[in-house]
C-alpha positions, 0 to 999 in steps of 0.5 A: 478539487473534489476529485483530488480529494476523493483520490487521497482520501482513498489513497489513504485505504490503499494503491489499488483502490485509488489508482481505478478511482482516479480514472473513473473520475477522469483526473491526469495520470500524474495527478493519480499518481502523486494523490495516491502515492501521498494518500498511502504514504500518509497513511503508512506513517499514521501506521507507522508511528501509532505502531506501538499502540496498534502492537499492543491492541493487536496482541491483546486480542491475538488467536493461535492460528495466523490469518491468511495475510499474516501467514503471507507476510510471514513467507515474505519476510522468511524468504525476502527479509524486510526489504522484500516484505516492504517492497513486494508486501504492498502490492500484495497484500496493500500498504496498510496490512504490510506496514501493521502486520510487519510492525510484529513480525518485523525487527527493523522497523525504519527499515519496513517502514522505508521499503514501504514507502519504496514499495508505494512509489513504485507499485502506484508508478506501475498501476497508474502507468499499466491503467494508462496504456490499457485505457488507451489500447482500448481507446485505439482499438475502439 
């Protein structure tokens, strides 16, 4: 029971911490699966819905020159729209950073907040599977 809880609560950091952390504890796949995409979603919502705080605090403290992932974010958003910022955004550069970076950059949050989510279920569907079939390629080849 403590593995489940150690895979949600890195969930909640992000997909690509979680899924490796699931493994190293030797948990089901879908068991990964479905603590990692809950982890993350949970956290994308917390985000999400503290989001006007977080806006506020953010551009308190704002600088003239964008970091490196706001600079990333901003491209996404210029050249896929919302939907390709949510989707492709978490696997880039993580659910938490797409979701508060994109609350500023963004018109349309439901929209961010809903390819998001699509962008989790996916990308942690993609990682776990492609972690799967390399564990047990290397299983075979062993």
């Amino acid at each position: 029971m403590y593995s489940y809880a150690i895979v949600f609560a890195t969930g909640l950091l992000g997909i690509w911490k979680a899924v490796p952390v699931g493994f190293a504890l030797g948990l089901n796949p879908l068991w990964i699966y479905a603590l990692t995409t809950l982890g993350a979603t949970v956290a994308v919502l917390i985000l999400y819905f503290f989001g006007e705080q977080l806006r506020r605090i953010i551009y308190r403290g704002k600088d003239k020159n964008p970091s490196k992932k706001e600079s990333r974010v901003r491209r996404l958003l210029e050249k896929y729209g919302t939907a390709g910022l949510g989707f492709f955004g978490t696997f880039l550069i993580g659910p938490n950073a797409t979701i508060l970076i994109g609350l500023i950059v963004v018109p349309s949050r439901k929209l961010l907040l809903l390819w998001t989510i699509a962008g989790i279920i996916f990308w942690t569907m993609a990682l776990t599977f492609l972690a799967f079939s390399g564990i047990e390629v290397y299983k075979l080849i062993q």
